[in-house]
C-alpha positions in Angstrom: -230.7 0.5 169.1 -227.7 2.7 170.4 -226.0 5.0 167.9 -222.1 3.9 166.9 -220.3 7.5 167.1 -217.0 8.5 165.5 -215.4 11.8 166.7 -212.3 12.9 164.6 -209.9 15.0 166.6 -207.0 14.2 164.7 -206.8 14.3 161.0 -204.2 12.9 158.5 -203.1 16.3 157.7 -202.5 16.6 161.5 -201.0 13.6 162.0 -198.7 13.8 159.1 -197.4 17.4 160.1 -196.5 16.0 163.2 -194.7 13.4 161.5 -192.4 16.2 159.8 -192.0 18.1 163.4 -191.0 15.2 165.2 -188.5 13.2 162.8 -187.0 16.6 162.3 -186.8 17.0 166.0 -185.3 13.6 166.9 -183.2 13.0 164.0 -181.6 16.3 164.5 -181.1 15.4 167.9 -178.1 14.2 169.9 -178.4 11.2 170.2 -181.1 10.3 167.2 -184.5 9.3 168.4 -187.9 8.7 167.2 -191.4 8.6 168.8 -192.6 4.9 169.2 -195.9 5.8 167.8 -194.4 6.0 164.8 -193.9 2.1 164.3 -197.9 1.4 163.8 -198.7 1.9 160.5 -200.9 -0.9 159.3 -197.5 -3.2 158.9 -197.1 -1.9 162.2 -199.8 -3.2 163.9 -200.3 -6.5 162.2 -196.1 -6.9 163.3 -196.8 -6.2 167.0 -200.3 -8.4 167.0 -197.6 -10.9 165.7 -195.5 -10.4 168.8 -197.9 -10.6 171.5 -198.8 -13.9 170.2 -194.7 -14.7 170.3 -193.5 -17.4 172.9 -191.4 -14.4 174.6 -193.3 -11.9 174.7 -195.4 -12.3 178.2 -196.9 -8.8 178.6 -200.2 -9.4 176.8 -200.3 -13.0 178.1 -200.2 -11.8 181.7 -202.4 -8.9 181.2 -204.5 -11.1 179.7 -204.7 -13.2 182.5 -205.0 -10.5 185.1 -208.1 -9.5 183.7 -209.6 -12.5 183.1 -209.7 -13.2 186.9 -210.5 -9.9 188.0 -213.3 -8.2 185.5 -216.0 -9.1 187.8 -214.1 -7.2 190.3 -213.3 -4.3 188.7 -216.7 -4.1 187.8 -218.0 -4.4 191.3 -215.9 -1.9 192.6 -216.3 0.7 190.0 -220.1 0.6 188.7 -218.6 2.2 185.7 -221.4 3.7 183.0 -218.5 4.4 180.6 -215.6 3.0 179.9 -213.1 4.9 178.0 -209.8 3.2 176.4 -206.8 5.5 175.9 -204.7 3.6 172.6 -207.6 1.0 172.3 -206.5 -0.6 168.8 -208.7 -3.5 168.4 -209.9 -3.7 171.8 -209.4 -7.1 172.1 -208.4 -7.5 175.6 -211.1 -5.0 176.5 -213.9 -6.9 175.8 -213.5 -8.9 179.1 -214.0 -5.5 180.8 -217.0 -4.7 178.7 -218.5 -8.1 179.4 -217.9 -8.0 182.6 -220.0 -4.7 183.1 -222.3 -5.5 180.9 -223.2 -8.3 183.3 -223.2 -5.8 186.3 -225.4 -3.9 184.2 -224.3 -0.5 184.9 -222.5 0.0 181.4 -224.0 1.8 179.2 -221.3 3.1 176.8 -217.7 2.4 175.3 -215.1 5.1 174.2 -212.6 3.8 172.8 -209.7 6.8 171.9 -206.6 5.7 169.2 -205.0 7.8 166.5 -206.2 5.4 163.5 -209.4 6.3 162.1 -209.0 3.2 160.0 -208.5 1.0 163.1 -211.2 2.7 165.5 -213.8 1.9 162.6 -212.6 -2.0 161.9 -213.3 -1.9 166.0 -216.2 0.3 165.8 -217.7 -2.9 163.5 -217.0 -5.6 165.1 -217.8 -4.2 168.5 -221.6 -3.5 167.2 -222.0 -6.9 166.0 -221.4 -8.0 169.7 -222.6 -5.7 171.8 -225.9 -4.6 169.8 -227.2 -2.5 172.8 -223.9 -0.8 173.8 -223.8 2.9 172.4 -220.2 3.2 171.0 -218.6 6.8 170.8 -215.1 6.0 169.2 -212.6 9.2 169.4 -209.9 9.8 167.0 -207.0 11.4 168.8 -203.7 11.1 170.6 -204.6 10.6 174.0 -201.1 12.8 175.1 -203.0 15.8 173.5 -206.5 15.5 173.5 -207.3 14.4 176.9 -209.9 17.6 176.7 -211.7 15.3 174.2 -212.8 12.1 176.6 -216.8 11.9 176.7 -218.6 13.0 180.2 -221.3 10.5 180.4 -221.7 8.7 184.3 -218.7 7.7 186.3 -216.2 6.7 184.3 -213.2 4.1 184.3 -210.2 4.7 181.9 -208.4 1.8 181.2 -204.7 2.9 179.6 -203.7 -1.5 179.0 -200.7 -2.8 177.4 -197.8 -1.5 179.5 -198.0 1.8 177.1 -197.7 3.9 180.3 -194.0 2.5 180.0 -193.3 4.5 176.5 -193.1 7.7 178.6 -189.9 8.9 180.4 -190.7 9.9 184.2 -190.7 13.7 183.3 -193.4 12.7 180.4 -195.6 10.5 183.1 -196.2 13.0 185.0 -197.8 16.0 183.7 -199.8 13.1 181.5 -200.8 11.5 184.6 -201.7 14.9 186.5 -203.5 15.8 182.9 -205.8 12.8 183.1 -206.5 12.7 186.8 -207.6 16.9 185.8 -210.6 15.3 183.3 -211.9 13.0 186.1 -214.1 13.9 189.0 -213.5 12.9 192.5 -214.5 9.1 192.7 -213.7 7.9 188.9 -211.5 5.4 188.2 -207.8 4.7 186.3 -207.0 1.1 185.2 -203.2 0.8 184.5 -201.4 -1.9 182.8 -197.9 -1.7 183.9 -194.9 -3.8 182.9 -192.8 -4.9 186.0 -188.9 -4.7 186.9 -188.0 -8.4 186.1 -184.8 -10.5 185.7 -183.6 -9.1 182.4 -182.6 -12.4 181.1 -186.7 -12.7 180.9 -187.3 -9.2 179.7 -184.6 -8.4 177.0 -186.0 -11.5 174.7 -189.4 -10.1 175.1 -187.9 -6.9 173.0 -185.6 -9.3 170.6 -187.3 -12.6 170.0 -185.5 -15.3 168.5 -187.5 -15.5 164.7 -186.7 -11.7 164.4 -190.2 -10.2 164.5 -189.4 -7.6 167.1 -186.7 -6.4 164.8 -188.5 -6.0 161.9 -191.3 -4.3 163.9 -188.7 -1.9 165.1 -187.2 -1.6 161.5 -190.6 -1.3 160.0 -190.4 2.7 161.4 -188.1 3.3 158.6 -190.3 2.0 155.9 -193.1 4.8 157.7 -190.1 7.6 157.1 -189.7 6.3 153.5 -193.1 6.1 152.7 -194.6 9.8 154.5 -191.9 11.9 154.0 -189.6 10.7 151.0 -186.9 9.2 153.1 -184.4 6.9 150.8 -183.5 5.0 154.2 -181.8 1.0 153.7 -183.7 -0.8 156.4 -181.3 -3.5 156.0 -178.4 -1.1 156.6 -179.4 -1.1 159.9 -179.1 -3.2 162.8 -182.4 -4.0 165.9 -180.8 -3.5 169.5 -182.7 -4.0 173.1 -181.3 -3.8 176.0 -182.1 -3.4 179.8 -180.9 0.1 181.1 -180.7 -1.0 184.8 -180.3 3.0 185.8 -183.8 3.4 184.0 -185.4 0.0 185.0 -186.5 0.1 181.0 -185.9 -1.4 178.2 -184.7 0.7 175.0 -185.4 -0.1 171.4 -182.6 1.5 169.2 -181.6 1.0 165.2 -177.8 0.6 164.7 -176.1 1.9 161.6 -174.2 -0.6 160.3 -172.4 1.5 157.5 -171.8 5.1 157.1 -174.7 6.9 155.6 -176.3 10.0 154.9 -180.1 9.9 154.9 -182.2 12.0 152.8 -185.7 13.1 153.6 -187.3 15.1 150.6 -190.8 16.3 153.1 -188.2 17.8 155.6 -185.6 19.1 152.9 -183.3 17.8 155.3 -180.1 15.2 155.2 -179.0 13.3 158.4 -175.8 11.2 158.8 -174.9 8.2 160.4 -171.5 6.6 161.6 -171.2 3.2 161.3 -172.4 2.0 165.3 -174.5 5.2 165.6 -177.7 4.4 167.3 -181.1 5.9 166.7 -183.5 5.4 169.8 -186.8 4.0 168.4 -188.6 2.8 172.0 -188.2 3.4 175.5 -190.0 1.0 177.6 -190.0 1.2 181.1 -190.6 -1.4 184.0 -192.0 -0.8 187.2 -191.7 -1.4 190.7 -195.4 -0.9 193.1 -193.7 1.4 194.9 -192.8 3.4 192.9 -195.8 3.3 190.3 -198.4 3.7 193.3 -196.2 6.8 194.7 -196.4 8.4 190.7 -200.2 8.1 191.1 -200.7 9.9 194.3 -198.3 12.4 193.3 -200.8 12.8 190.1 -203.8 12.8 192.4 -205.0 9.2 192.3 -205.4 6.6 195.3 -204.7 3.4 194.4 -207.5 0.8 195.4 -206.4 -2.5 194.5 -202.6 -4.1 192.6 -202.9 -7.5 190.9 -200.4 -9.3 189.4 -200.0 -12.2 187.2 -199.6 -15.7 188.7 -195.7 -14.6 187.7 -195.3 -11.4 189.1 -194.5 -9.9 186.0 -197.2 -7.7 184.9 -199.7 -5.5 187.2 -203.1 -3.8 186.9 -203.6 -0.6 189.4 -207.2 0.0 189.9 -206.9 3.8 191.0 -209.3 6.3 191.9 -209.9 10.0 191.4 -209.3 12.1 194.8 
């Protein structure tokens, strides 16, 4: 039977220094920001697998849907032996990937790559109950640093799912994008999820449902800073904001200060103030037009083979290949 395989790349005293380095960075900053990564704790995640299920938030619906109609074809085109997941989480979506492989029977391994040991193992298990003959190589990293790391085993097919491409401001896409297309030969593949520029009366609520779960999710960052470094931060003291930066074409995720307060975080020896109104920038999300996304890729050295959208228009898959 094939081996399950965890590779650790990242450890928790890694992860937690570069916790300290960037909440001293951001909240230093002017204006205050924080890395989104920071939000998925395990609170964290169970929040956001709380919102995808919300009435909405469409991107996971859509994505969903995208794949479910065209697996088989992405399988075809690709003949993929591996298939590597950049931020895989529970890999739920993925599995109609893997199964549609599987039935093409050129698959012959899964990578799955996320920063949570614990998560990549609860995967890791319930992966191996399903797919018994599947060898299973889970990688514990952040896929912005450790694209080095990413198994060489047959042509490959990176999926990077969930819109997470939008968390990156252009000047961040691109070296990350020229990085990955430098770890893939000539002829493998990239499958992107990417968000789409929509009517913002759809996409603000997406970012600030109606039962509030999006705005403890974005709160729930604060608890993180409490908890790893000593903070003494009053979630309640502060207010969720989204809203659509038509300049951008993304959405941003800020906390709002509804009092005056000064913040102290024991780890960093450090104390930051807040006027009442001052914003701290938790998420930047942005939306994409084809245009746009397919010219990024070239640019990166990718050649885009096939765009499909939702029956909506409102999310896309890029099937892209290595030139």
């Amino acid at each position: 039977m094939p081996d399950v395989e965890l590779e650790v790349h990242l450890t928790d005293a890694e992860r937690a220094e570069a916790l300290r380095r960037d909440a001293r960075r951001g909240l230093t900053a002017t204006p205050k920001w924080l890395p989104p990564k920071y939000f998925y704790d395990a609170r964290g995640s169970e929040l956001f697998e709380e919102i995808t299920r919300l009435p909405e938030y469409y991107p996971t619906r859509a994505e969903r849907e995208i794949l479910a109609e065209r697996a088989g074809a992405i399988a075809r085109i690709t003949g993929a032996k591996t298939l590597v997941e950049l931020g895989s989480g529970s890999s739920e979506k993925t599995r109609l990937l893997l199964d549609a492989l599987r039935e093409q029977g050129t698959l012959g391994s899964f990578a799955p790559l996320d920063v949570s040991g614990a998560a990549l193992r609860d995967a890791l298990g319930a992966l191996r109950a399903d797919y018994p003959d599947l060898h299973l190589h889970g990688i514990v990293a952040d896929f912005v640093g450790h694209l080095e790391v990413l198994p060489e085993a047959g042509t490959r097919l990176v999926a990077f799912l969930g819109g997470t491409i939008g968390n990156f401001t252009p000047a961040e896409r691109a070296p990350f994008l020229a990085a990955l297309r430098a770890r893939l030969a000539p002829g493998e593949w990239l499958l992107l999820g990417a968000d789409l520029v929509k009517d913002p009366a759809v996409l603000v609520p997406a970012y600030d449902d109606a039962a509030g779960v999006t705005a403890e999710f974005n709160r729930n960052v604060l608890h993180v800073l409490n908890r790893e470094l000593g903070a003494d931060f009053d979630p309640r003291s502060f207010a969720h904001v989204a809203l659509w930066d038509s300049h951008h074409e993304w959405i941003e995720m800020r906390l709002r200060a509804l009092r005056p307060m000064t913040v102290h975080l024991q780890a960093l020896a450090l104390d930051v103030s807040f006027t009442e109104g001052e914003e701290l920038r938790t998420e930047v999300s942005a939306k994409f037009r084809r245009e746009g996304l397919t010219g990024e890729l070239a640019a990166a050295g990718f050649a885009v083979r096939d765009w499909w959208t939702d029956h909506l228009d409102r999310f896309a898959l890029t099937l892209a290949t290595a030139v």
